[in-house]
C-alpha positions in Angstrom: -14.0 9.7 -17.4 -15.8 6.7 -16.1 -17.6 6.9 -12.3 -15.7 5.1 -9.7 -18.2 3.5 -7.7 -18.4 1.8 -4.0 -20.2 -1.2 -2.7 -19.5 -3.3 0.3 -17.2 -6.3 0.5 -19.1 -9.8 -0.2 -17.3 -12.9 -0.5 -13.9 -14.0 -1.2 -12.6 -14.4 -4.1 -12.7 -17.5 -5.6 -9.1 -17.9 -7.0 -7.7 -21.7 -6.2 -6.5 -22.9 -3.4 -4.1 -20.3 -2.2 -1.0 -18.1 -3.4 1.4 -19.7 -4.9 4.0 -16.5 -4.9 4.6 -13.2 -4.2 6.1 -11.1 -6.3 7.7 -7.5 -4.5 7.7 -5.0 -6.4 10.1 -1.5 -5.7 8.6 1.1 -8.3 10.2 4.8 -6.6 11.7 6.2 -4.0 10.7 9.0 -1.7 13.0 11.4 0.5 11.3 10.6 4.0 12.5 12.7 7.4 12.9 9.4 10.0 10.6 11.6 12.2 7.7 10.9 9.7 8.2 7.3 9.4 9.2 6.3 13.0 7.6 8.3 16.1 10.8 10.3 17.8 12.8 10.0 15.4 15.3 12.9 13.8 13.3 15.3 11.6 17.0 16.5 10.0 17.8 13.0 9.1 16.4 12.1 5.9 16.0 8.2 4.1 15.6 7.9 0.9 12.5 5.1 1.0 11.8 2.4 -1.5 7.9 2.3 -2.2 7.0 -0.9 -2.8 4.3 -3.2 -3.8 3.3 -7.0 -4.5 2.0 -9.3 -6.8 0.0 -12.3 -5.0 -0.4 -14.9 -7.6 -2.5 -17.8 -7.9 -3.6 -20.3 -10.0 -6.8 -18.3 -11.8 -5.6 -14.6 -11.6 -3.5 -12.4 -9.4 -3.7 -9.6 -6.9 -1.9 -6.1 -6.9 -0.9 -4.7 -3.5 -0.7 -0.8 -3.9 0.3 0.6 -6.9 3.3 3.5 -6.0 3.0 6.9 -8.2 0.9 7.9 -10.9 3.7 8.3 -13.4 1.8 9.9 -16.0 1.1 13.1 -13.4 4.8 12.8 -11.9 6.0 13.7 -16.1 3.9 16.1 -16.6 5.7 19.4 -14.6 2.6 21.3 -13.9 0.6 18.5 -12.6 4.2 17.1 -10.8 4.6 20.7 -9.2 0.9 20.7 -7.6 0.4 17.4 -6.4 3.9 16.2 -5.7 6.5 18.6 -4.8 6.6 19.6 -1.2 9.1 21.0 0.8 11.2 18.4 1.6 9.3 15.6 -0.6 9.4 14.6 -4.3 8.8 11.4 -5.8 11.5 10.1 -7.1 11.4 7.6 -10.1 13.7 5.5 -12.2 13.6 5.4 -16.3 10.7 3.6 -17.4 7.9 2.4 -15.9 8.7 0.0 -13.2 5.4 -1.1 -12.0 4.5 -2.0 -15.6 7.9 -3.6 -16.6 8.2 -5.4 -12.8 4.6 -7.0 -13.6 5.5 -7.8 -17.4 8.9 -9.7 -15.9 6.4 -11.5 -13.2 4.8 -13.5 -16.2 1.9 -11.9 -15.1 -1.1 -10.5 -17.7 -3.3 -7.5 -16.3 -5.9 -9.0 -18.0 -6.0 -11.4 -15.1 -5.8 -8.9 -12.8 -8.8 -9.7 -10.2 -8.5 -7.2 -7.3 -6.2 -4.2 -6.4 -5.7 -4.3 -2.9 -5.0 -0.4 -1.3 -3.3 -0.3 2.3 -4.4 3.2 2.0 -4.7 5.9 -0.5 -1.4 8.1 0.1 0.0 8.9 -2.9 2.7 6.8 -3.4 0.4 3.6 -3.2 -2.4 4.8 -5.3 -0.8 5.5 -8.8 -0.8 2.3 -9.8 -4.6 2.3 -11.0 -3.9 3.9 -14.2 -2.7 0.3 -15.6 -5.4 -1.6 -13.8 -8.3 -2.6 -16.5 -11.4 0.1 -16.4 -14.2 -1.0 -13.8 -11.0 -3.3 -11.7 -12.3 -4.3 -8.3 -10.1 -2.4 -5.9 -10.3 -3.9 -1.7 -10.4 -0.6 0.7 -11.5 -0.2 4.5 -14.5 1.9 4.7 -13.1 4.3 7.2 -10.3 5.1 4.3 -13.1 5.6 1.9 -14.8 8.0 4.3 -11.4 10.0 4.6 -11.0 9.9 1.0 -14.5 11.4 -0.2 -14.6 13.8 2.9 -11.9 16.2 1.1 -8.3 14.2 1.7 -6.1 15.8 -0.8 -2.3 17.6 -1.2 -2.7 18.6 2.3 -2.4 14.5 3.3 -0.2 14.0 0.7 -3.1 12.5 -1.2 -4.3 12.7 -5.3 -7.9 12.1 -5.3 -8.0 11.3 -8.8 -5.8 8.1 -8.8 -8.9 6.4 -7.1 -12.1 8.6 -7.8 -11.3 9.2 -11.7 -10.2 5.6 -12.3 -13.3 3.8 -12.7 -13.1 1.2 -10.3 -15.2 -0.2 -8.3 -14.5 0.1 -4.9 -14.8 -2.9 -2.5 -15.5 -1.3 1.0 -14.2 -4.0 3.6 -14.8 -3.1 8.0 -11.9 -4.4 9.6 -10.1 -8.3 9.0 -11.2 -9.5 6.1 -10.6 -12.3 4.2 -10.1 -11.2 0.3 -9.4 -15.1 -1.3 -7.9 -18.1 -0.2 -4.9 -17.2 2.2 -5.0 -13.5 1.3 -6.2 -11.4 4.5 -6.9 -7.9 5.2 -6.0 -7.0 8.7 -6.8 -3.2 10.5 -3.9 -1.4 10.9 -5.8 2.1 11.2 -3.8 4.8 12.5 -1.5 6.2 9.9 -4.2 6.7 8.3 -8.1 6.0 9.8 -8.6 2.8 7.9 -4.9 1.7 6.8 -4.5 -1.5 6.3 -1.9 -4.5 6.1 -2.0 -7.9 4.1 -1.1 -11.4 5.5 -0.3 -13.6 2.6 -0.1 -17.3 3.1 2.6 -18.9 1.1 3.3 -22.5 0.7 6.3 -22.2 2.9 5.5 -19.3 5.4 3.6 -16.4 5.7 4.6 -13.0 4.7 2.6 -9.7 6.2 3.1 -6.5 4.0 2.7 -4.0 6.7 3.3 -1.0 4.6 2.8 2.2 5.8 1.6 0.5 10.0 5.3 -0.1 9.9 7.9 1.8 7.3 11.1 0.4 9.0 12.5 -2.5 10.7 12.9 -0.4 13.7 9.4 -0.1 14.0 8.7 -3.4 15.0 12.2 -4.4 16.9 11.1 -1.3 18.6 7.6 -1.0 18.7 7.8 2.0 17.8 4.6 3.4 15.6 5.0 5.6 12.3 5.7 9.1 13.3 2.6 10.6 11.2 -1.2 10.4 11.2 -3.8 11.8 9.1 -5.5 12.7 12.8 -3.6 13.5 15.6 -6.7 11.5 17.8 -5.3 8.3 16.2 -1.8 8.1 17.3 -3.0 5.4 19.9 -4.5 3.4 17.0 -1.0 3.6 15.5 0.2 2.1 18.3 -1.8 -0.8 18.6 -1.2 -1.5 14.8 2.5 -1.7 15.4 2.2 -4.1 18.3 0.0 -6.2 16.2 2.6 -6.7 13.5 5.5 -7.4 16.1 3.4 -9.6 17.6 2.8 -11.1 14.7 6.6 -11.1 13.9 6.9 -13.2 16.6 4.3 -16.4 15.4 6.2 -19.3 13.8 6.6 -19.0 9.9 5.7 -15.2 10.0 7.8 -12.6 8.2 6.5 -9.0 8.5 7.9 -7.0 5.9 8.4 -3.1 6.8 6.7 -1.2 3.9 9.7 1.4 3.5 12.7 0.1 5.0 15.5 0.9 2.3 17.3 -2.0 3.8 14.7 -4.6 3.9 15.7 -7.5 1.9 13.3 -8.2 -0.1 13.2 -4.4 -1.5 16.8 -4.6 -2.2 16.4 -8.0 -4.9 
């Protein structure tokens, strides 16, 4: 097992001049009560939930956003049972190995992988590490770190391992950061204390992953936060992350793509 280690954010990448597509990515599903992913709603109603992820692509190399499950402890039944069946939760994952075939059909080589980007380290964004090569530079707000090393674990629906037993280097980053050339970090703390989104410039518009700051489209026609925090204290950060990304929504050019939203377009290609 090699040491994942941490060091702060330092420069951009240097990558070319900016993205030139995005690949999304829908590698599960999850059984999600609408109470957990929009504040007020029905805890008897249940959506089954794409997770998702992305490929930003440049010229010289390529970014992962999130990752999904760790599919090699979602097979195995005694690992499966204790980190991801809960009452009223499993993962839920199709034949195969979608992340791996979804990059494969992308063109795209992990060899030229150059940062995994984590909104935050829930479980069904993390388990995407186990492809990444050993010692991969992975981008993470330090607040998330913080929660992560201070004992997060089944309790917040989080495996430890994907991130601490992977070998990467962790890149700690404090708030909006820029990661490369049109790829930026922005704080969307609150579902999480340092959750964060991705604005990703594209030649013809820009498209912000919001992932887990906003699950639905409801969320932001609503501005309505995600109806579960790590810490009760930070349901007012929640807040002001959702009417960040509606605001957003509303710039010129801007798509803000709801992390979960079964019918999200882009989830459904």
């Amino acid at each position: 097992m090699t040491e994942t280690t941490a060091a702060d954010w330092s420069a951009p990448l240097d990558l070319g001049a900016g993205p030139v597509r995005l690949v999304p990515l829908v590698v599960g599903y999850e059984p999600i009560p609408e109470s957990i992913s929009i504040r007020g709603g029905d805890p008897a109603r249940f959506l089954l939930e794409p997770v998702t992820a992305a490929a930003i692509v440049y010229e010289r190399g390529w970014v992962l956003v999130d990752g999904g499950f760790n599919l090699d402890l979602v097979r195995d039944p005694v690992a499966r049972a204790a980190h991801y069946d809960y009452e009223g939760y499993t993962a839920v994952v199709p034949p195969g190995d979608a992340l791996a075939e979804g990059i494969a059909a992308a063109g795209l080589d992990w060899s030229a992988l150059a940062l995994v980007a984590l909104s935050h380290v829930h479980l069904d964004h993390t388990g995407g590490l186990r492809l990444a090569p050993a010692g991969v530079a992975v981008a993470l707000q330090r607040r998330e770190w913080a929660w992560l090393v201070g004992g997060a674990g089944r309790a917040e629906t989080v495996v430890p391992g994907d991130l601490l037993a992977s070998g990467a280097t962790v890149l700690l980053l404090d708030g909006d950061v820029e990661l490369a050339p049109g790829l930026r970090a922005l704080d969307t703390r609150g579902h999480t204390p340092g959750h964060q989104s991705f604005s990703v410039a594209l030649p013809e518009r820009t498209v912000v992953l919001a992932a887990d700051a906003a699950d639905l489209r409801r969320n932001l026609d609503e501005r309505v936060a995600c109806g579960w925090t790590a810490r009760p204290e930070d349901a007012a950060a929640a807040q002001r992350a959702i009417e960040r990304l509606a605001d957003l929504e509303r710039e010129p050019g801007v798509e803000v793509w709801p992390g979960h939203d079964p019918d999200w377009p882009a989830w459904r290609r």
